[in-house]
PASEBA-1860 file (N, C-alpha, C; in nm, 3 decimals):
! residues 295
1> XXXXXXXX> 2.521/2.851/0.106/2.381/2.831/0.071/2.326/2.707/0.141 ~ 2.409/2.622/0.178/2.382/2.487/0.238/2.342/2.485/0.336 ~ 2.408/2.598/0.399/2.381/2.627/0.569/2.288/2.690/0.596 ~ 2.278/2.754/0.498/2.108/2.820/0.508/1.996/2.751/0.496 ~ 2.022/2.645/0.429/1.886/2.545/0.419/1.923/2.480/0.536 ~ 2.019/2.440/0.563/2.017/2.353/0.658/1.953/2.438/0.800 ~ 1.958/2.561/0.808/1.929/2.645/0.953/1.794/2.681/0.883 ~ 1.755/2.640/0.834/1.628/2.679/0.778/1.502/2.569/0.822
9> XXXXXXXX> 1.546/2.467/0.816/1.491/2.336/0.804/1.492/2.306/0.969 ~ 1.580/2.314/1.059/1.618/2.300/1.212/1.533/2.398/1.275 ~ 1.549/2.553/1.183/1.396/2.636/1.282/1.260/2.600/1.212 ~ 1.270/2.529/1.124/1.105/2.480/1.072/0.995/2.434/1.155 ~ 0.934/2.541/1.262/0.820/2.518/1.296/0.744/2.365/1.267 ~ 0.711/2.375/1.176/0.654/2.270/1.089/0.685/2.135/1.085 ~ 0.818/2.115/1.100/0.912/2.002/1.040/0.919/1.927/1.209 ~ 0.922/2.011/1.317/0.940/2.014/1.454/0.830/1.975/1.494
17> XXXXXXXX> 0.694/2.024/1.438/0.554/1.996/1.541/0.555/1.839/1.439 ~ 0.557/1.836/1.336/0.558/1.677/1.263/0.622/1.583/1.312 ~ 0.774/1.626/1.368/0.871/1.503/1.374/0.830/1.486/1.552 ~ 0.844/1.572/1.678/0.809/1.523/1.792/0.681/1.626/1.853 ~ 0.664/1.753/1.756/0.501/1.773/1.894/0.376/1.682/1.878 ~ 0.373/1.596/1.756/0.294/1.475/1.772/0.324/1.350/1.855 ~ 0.427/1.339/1.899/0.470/1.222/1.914/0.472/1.267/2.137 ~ 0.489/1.409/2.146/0.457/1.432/2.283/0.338/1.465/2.346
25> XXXXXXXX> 0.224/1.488/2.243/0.086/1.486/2.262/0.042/1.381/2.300 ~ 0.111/1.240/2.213/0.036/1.141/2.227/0.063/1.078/2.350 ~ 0.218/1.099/2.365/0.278/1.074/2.471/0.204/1.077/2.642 ~ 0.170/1.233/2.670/0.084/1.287/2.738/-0.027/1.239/2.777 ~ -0.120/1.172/2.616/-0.263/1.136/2.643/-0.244/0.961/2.675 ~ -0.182/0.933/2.612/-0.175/0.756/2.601/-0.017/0.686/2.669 ~ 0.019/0.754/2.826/0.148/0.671/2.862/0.156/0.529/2.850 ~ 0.024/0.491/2.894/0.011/0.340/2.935/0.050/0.270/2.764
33> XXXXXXXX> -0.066/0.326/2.689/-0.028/0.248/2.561/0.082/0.287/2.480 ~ 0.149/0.387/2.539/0.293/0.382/2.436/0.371/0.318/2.482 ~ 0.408/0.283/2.610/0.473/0.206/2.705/0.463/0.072/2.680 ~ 0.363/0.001/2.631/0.287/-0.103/2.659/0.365/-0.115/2.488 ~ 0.320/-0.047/2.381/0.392/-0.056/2.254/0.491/-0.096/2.224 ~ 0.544/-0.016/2.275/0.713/0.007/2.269/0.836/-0.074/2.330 ~ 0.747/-0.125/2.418/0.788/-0.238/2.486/0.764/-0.406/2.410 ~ 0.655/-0.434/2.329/0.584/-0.526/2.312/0.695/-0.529/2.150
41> XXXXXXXX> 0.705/-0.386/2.085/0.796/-0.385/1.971/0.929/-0.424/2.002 ~ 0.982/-0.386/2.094/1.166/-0.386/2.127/1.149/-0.564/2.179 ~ 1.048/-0.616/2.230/1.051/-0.755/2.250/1.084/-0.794/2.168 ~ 0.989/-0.821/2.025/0.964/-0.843/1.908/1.087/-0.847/1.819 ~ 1.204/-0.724/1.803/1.275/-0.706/1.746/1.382/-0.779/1.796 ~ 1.398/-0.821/1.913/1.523/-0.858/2.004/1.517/-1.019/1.960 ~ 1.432/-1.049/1.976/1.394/-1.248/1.906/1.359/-1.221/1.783 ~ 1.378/-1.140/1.718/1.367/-1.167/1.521/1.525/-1.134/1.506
49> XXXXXXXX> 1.639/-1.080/1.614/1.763/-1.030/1.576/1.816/-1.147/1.636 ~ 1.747/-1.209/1.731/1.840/-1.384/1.770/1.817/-1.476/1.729 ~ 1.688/-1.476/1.622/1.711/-1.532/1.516/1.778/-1.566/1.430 ~ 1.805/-1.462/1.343/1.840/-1.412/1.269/2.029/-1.430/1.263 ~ 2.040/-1.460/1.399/2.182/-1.430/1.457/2.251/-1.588/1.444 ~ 2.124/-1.627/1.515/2.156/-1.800/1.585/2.086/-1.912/1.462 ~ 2.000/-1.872/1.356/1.932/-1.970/1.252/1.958/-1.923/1.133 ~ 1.949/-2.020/1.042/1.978/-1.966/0.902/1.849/-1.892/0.858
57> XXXXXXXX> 1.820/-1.816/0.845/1.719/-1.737/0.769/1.698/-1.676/0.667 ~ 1.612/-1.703/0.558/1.627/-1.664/0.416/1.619/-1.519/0.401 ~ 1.734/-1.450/0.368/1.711/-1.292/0.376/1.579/-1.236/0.317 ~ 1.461/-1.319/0.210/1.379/-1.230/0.142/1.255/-1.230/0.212 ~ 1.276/-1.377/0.323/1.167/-1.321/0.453/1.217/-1.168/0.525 ~ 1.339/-1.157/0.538/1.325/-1.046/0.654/1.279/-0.935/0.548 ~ 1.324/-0.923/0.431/1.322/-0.812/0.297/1.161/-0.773/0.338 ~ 1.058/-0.917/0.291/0.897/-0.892/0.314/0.870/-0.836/0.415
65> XXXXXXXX> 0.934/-0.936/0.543/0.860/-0.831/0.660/0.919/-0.680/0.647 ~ 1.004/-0.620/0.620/1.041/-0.500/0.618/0.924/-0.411/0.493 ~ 0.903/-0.485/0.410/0.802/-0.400/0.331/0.669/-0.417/0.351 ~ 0.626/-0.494/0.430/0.550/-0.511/0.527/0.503/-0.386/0.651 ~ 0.642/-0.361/0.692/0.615/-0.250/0.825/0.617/-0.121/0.693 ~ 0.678/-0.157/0.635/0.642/-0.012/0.555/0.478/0.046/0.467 ~ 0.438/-0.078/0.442/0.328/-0.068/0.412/0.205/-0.050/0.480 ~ 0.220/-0.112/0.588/0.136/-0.062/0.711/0.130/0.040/0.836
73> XXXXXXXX> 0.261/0.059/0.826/0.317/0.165/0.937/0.328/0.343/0.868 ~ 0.401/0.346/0.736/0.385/0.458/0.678/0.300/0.540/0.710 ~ 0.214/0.452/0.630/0.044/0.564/0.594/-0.026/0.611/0.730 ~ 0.032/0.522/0.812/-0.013/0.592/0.964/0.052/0.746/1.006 ~ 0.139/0.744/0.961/0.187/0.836/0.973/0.197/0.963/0.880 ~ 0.159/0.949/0.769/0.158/1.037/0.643/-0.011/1.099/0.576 ~ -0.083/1.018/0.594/-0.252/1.038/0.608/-0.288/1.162/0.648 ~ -0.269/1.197/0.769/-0.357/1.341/0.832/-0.211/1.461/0.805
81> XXXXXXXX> -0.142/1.472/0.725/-0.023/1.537/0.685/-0.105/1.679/0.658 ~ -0.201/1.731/0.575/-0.248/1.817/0.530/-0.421/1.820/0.575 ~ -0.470/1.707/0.540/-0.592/1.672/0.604/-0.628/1.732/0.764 ~ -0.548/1.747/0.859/-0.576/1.751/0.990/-0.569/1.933/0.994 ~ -0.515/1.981/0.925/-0.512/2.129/0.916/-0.649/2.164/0.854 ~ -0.700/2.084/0.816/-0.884/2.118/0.761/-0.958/2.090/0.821 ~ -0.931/1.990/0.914/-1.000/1.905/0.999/-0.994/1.980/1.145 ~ -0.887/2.039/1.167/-0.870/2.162/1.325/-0.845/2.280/1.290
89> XXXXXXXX> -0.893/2.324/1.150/-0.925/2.497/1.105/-0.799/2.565/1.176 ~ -0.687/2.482/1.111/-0.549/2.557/1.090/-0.533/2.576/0.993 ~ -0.566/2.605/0.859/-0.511/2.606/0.743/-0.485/2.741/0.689 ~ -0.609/2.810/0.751/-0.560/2.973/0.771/-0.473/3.065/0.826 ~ -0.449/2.948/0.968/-0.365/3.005/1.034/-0.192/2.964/0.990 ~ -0.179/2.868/0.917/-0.072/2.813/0.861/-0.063/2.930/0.742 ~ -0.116/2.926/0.691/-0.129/3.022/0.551/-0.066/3.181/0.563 ~ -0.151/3.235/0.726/-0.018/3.365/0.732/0.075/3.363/0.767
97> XXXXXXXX> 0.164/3.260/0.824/0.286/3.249/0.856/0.391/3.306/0.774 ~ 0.509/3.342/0.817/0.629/3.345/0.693/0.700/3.233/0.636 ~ 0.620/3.135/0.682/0.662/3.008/0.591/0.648/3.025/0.479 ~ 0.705/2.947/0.367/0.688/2.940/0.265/0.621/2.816/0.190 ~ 0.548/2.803/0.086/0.456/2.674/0.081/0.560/2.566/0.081 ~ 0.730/2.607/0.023/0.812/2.482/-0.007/0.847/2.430/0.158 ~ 0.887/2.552/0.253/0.897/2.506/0.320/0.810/2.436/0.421 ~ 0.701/2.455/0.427/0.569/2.391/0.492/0.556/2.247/0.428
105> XXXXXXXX> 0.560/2.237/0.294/0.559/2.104/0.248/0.671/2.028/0.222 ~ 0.769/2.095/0.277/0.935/1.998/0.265/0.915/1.929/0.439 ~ 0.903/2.069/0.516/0.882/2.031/0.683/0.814/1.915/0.714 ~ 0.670/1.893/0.660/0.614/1.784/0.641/0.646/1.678/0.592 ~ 0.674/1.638/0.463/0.762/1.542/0.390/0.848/1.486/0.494 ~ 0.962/1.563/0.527/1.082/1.557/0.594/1.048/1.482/0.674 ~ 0.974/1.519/0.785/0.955/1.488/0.911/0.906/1.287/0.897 ~ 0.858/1.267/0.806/0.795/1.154/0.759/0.925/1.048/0.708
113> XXXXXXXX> 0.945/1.113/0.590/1.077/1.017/0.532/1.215/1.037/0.630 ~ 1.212/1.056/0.742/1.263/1.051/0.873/1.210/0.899/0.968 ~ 1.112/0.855/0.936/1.036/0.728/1.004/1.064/0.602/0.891 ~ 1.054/0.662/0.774/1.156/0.563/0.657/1.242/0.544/0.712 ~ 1.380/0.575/0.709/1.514/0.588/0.737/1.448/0.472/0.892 ~ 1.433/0.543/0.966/1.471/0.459/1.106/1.394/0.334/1.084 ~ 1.299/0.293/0.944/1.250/0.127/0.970/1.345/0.059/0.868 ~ 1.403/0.146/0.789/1.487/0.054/0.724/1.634/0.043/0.770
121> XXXXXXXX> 1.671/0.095/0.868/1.802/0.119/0.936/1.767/-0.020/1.039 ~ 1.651/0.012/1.090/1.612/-0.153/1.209/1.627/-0.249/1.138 ~ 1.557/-0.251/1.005/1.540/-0.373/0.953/1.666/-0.433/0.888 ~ 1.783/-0.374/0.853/1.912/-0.367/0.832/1.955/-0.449/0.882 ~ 2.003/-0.465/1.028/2.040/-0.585/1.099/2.009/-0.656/1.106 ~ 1.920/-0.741/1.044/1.855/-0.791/1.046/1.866/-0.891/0.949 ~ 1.832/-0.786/0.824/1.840/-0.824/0.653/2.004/-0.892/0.671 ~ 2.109/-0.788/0.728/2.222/-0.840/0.710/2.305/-0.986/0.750
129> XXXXXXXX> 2.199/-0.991/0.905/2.283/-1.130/0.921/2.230/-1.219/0.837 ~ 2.095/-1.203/0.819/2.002/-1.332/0.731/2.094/-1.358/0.619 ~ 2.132/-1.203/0.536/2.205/-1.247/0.438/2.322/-1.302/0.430 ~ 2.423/-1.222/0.517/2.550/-1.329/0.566/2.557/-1.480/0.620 ~ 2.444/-1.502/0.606/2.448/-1.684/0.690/2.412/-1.746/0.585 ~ 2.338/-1.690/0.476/2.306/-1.774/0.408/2.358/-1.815/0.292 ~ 2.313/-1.950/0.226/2.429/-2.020/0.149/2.373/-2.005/0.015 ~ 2.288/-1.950/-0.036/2.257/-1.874/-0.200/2.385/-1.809/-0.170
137> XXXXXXXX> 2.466/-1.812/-0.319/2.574/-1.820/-0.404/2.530/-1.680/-0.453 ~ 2.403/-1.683/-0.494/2.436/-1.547/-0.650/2.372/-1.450/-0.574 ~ 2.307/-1.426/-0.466/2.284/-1.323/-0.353/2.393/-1.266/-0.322 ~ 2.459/-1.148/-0.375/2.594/-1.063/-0.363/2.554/-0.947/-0.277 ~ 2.665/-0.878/-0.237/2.641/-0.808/-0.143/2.605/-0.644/-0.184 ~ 2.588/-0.667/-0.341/2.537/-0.572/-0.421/2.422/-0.592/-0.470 ~ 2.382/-0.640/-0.436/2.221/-0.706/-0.448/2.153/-0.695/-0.342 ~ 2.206/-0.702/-0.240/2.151/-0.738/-0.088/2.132/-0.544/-0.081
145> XXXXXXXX> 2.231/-0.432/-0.107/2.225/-0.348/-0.056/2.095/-0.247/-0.168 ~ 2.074/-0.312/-0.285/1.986/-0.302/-0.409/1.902/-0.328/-0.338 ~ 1.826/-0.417/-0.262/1.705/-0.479/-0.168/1.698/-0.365/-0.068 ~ 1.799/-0.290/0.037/1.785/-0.227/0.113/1.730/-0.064/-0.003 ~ 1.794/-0.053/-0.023/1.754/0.065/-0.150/1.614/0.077/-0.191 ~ 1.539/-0.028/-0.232/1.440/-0.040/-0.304/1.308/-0.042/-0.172 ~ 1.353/-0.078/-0.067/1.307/-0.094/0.074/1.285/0.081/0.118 ~ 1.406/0.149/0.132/1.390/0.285/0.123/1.287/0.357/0.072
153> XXXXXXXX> 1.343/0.381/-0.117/1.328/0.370/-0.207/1.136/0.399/-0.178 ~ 1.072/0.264/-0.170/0.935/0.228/-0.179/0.880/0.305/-0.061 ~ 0.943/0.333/0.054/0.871/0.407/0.160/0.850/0.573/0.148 ~ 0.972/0.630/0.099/0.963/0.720/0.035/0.836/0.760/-0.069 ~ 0.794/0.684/-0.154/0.721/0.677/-0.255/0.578/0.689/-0.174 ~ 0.562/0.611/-0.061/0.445/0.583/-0.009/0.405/0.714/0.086 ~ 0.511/0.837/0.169/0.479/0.940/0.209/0.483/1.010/0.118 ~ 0.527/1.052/-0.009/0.457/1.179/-0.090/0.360/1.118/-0.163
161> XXXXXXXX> 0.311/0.987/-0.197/0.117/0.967/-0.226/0.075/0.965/-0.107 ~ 0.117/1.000/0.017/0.018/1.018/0.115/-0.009/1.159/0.134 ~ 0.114/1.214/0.126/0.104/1.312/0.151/0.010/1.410/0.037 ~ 0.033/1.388/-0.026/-0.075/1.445/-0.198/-0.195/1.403/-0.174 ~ -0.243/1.292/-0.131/-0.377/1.226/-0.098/-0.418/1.302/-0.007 ~ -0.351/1.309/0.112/-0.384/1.390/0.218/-0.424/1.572/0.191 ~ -0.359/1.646/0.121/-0.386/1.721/0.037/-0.536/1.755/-0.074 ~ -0.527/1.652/-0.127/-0.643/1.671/-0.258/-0.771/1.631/-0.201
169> XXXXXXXX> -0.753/1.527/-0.084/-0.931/1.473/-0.023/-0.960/1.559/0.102 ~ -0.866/1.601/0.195/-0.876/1.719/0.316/-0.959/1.599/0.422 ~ -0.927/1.483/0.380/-1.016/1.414/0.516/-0.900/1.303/0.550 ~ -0.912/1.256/0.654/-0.773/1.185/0.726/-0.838/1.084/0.696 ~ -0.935/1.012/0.752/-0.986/0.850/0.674/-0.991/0.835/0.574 ~ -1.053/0.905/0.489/-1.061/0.907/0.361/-0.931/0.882/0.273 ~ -0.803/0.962/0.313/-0.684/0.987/0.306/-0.611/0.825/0.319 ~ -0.633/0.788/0.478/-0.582/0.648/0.497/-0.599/0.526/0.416
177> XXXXXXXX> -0.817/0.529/0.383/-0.844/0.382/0.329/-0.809/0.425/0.186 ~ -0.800/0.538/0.095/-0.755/0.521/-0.030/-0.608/0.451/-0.038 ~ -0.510/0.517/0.033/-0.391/0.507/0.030/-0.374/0.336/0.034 ~ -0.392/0.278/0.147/-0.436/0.117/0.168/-0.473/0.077/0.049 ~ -0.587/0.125/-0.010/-0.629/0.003/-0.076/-0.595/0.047/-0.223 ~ -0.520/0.158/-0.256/-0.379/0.155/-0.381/-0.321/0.048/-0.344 ~ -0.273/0.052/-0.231/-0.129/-0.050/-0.205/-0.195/-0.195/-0.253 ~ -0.285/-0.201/-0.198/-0.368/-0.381/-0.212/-0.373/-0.381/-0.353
185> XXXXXXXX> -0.463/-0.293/-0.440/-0.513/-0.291/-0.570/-0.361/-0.311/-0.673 ~ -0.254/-0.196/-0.651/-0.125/-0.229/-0.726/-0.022/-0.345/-0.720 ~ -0.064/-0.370/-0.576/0.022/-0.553/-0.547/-0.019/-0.599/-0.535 ~ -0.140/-0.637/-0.525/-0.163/-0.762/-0.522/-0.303/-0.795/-0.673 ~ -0.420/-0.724/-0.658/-0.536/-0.772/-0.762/-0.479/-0.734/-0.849 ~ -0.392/-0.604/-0.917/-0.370/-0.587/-1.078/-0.272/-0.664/-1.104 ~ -0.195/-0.721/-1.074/-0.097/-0.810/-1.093/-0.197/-0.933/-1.144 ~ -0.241/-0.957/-1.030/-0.351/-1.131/-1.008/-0.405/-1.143/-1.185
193> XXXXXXXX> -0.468/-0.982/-1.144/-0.599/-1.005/-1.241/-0.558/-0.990/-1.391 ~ -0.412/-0.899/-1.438/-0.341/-0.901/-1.564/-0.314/-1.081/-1.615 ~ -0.265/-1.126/-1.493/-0.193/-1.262/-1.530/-0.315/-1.418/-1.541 ~ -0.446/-1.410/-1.473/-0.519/-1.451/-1.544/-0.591/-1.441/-1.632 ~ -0.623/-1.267/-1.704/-0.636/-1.227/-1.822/-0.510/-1.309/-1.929 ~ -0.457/-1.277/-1.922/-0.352/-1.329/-2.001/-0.309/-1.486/-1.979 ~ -0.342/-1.535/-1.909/-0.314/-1.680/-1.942/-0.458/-1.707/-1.986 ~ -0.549/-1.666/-1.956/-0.695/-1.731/-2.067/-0.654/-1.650/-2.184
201> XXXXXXXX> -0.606/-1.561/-2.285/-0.566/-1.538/-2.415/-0.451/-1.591/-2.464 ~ -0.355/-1.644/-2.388/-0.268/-1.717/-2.454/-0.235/-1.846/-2.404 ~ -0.389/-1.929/-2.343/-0.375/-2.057/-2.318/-0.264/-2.073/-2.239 ~ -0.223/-1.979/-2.131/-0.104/-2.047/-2.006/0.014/-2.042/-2.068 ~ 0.061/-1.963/-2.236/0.167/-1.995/-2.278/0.235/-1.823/-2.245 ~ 0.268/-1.784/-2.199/0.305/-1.619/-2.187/0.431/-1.660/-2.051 ~ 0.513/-1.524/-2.091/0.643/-1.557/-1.991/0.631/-1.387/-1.976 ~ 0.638/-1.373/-1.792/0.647/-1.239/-1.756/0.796/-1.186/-1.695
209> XXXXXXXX> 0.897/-1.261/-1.767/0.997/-1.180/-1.824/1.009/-1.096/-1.918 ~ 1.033/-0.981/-1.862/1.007/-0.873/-1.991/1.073/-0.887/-2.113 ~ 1.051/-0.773/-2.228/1.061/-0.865/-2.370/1.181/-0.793/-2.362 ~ 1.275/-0.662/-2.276/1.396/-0.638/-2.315/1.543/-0.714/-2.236 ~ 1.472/-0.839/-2.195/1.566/-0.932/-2.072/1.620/-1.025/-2.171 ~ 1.731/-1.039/-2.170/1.801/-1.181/-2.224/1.905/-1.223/-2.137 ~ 1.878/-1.357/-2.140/2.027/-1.433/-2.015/2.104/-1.379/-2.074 ~ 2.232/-1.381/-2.018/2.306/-1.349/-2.073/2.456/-1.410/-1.992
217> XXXXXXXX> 2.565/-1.454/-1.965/2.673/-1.494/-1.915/2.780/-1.370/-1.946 ~ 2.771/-1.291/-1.997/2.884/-1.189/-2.031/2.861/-1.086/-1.937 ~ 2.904/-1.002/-1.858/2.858/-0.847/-1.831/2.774/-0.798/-1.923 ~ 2.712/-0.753/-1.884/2.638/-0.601/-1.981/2.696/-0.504/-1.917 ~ 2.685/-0.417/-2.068/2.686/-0.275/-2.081/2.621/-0.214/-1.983 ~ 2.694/-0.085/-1.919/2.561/0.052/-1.924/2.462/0.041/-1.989 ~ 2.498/0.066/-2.115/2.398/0.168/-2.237/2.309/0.050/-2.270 ~ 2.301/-0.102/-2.218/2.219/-0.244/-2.232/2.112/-0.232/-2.114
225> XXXXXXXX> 2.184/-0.194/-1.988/2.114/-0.191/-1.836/2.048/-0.086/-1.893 ~ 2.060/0.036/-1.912/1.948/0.164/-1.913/1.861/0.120/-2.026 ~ 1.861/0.066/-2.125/1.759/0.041/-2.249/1.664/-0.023/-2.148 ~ 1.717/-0.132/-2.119/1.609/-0.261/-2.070/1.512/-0.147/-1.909 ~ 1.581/-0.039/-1.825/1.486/0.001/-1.767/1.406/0.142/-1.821 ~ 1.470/0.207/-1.920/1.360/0.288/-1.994/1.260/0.234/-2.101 ~ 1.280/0.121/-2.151/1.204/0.024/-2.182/1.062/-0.004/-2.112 ~ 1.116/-0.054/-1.991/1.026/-0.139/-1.931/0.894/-0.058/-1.906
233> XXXXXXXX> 0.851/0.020/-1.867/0.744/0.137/-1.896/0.645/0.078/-1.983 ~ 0.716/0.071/-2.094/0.635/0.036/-2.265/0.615/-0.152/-2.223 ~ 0.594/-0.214/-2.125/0.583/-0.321/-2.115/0.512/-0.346/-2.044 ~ 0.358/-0.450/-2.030/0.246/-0.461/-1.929/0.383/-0.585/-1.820 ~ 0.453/-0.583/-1.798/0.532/-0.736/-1.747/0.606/-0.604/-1.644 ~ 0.598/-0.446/-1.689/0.639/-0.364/-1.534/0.533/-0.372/-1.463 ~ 0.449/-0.443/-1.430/0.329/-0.469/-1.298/0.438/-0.561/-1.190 ~ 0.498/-0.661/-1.258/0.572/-0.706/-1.170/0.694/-0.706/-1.173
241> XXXXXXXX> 0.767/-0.625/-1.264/0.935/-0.605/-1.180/0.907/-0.507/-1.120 ~ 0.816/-0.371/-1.126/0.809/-0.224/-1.026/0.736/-0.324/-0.919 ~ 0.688/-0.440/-0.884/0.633/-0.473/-0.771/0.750/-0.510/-0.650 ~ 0.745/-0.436/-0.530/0.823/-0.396/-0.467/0.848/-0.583/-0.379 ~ 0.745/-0.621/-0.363/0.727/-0.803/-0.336/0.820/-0.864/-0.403 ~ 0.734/-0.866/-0.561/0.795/-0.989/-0.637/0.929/-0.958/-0.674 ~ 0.978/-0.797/-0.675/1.125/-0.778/-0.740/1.229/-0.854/-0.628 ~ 1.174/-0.811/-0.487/1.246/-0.871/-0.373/1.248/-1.023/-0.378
249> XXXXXXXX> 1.157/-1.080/-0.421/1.155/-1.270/-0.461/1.258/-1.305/-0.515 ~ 1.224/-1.243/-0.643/1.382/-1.211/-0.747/1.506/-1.238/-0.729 ~ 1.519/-1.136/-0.654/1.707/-1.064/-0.640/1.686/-1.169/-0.543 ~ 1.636/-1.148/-0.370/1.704/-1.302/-0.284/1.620/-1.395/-0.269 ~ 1.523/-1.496/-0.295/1.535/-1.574/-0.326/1.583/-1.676/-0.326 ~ 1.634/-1.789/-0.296/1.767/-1.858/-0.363/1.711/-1.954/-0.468 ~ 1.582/-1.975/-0.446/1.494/-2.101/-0.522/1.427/-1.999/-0.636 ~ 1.437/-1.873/-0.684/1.446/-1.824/-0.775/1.522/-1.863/-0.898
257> XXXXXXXX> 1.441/-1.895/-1.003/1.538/-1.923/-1.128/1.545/-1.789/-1.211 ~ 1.500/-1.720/-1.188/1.550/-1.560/-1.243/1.689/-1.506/-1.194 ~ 1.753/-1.539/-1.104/1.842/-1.463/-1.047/1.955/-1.402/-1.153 ~ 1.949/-1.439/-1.274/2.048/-1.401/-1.373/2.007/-1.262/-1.367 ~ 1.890/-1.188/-1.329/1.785/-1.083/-1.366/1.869/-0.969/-1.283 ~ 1.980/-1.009/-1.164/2.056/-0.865/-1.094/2.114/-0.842/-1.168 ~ 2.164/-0.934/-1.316/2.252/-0.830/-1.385/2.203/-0.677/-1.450 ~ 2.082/-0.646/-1.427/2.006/-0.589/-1.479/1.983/-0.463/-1.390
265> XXXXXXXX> 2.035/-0.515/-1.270/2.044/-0.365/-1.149/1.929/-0.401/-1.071 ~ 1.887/-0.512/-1.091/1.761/-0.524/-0.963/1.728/-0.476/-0.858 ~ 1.648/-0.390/-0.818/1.611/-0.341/-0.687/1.708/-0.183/-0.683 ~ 1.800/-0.161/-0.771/1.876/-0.029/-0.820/1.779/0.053/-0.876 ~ 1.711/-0.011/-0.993/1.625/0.018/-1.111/1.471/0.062/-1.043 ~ 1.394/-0.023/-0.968/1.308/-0.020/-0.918/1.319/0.130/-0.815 ~ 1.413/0.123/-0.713/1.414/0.254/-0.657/1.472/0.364/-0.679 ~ 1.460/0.369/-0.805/1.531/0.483/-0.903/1.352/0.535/-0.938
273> XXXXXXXX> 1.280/0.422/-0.988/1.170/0.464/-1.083/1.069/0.477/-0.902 ~ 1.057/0.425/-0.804/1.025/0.501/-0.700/1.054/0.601/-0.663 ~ 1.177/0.708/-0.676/1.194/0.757/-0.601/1.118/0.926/-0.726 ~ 1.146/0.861/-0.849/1.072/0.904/-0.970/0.977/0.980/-0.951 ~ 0.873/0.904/-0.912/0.735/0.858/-0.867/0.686/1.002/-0.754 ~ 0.789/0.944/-0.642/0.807/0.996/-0.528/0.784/1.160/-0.550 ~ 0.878/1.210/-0.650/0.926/1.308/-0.698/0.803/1.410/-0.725 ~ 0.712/1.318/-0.823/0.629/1.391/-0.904/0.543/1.387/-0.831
281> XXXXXXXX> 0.496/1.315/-0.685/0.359/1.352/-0.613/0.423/1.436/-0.514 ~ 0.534/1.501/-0.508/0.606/1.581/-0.393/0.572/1.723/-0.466 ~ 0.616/1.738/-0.622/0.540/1.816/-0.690/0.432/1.901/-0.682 ~ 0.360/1.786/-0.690/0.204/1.806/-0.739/0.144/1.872/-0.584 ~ 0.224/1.796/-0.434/0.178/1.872/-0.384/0.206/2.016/-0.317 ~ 0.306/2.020/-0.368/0.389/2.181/-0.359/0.308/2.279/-0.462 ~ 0.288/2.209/-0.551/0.188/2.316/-0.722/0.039/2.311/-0.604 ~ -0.001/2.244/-0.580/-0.143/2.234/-0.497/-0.122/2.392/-0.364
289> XXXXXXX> -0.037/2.333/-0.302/-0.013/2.431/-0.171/0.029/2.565/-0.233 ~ 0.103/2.565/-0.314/0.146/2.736/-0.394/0.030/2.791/-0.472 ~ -0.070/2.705/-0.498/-0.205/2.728/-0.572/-0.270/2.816/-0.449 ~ -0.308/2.757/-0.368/-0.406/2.786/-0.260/-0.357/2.857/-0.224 ~ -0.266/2.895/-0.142/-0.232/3.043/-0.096/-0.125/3.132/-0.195 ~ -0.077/3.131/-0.289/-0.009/3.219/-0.356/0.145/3.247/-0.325 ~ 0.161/3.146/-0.221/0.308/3.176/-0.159/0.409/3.158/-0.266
END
């Protein structure tokens, strides 16, 4: 049965014009500026890796910039996913195919969380020497790979709300500046704007450690770790451990006084409840696409 999906997915029309007949169109129209790109990037990466190699560098800079390229680079790529088939009056012609809606919207997906993988695989070498050089103590190497996870994890999350966005509005800008300015509105102003609400009601006295966290010096339990993240839901203080930024502050850090907080699965937890997330707008847009044509 494996092999069938798997030979299923390799002749996917779909999955094929997503992953390189875009990428040889553009090729075609714009040599100079892909050349000029691609070149200007592999510079870029080669002196952030001899850095990285030759200076001590705090791993939760390279962590940011990595959620950084994910936050800006993604949605470039995930935006006109469904949108551009409305936009060049293919949607009919997609529709009689013998595709199937799962497979039309896995092909798509796929082809995307394929550009995940290769920015967090770059950014890897990266993350790793930073973290091996450096002299934070409670930065473990199960923590460090919790950071790569949650790095994943969050990009994932960001192509199936694009891809659903792209879907429900049928317009590619439209598609892009919503997607953007979720990302701005969930990290950065609702955070801002919860935590000066709340320090004008409790006079600056409030702690956004959640209420199911206690230090603790012993191991915890399993059945302690899963309370405190099915918990956290029921807590306004998940604005900032699900914040993909501040959880990364957290775990590396070294001038973090939370760090007791990986006992807790840091950055495990977070891209568990991303990939969650992920799940249910991958859903919604498979129920959308099986709606519209009946496949």
């Amino acid at each position: 049965m494996r092999r069938k999906e798997r030979s299923a997915l390799f002749q996917n029309p779909v999955f094929w014009y997503h992953l390189l007949g875009q990428s040889r169109y553009r090729w075609h129209k714009q040599k100079a500026l892909t050349l000029i790109s691609i070149t200007l990037v592999g510079l870029i990466y080669l002196y952030l890796l001899a850095q990285t190699i030759q200076y001590e560098v705090e791993p939760v800079f390279v962590q940011i910039l990595g959620l950084l390229m994910m936050c800006l680079l993604i949605p470039l790529g995930c935006y006109s996913l469904f949108s551009m088939e409305y936009e060049k009056a293919t949607w009919e012609s997609l529709a009689i195919t013998r595709l199937t809606a799962n497979e039309i919207v896995f092909g798509k997906w796929f082809s995307r969380v394929l550009g995940v993988l290769l920015i967090t695989l770059l950014i890897a070498p990266l993350s790793f020497n930073a973290w091996s050089q450096s002299v934070a103590p409670h930065i473990s190497f199960l923590g460090w790979l919790g950071a790569m996870w949650m790095l994943l994890s969050w990009g994932v999350l960001l192509v199936s709300m694009g891809m659903w966005l792209s879907l429900r509005l049928r317009h590619s800008i439209a598609t892009a500046s919503l997607l953007y300015g979720i990302q701005v509105f969930a990290l950065l102003f609702l955070p801002m704007l919860v935590m000066v609400l709340m320090a004008l009601t409790t006079m600056g006295r409030f702690d956004i450690t959640p209420f199911a966290v206690a230090e603790n010096e012993e191991p915890l339990s399993i059945g302690e770790k899963l309370k405190f993240w099915l918990m956290l839901p029921f807590d306004w203080r998940c604005l900032y451990v699900l914040n993909p930024f501040i959880a990364t502050n957290t775990l590396l850090s070294r001038y973090s006084g939370e760090h007791w907080l990986t006992q807790y699965g840091f950055g495990w937890g977070q891209g568990c409840y991303y990939w969650l997330f992920a799940g249910l707008f991958y859903l919604l847009t498979r129920w959308g696409v099986q709606r519209a044509w009946r496949k």
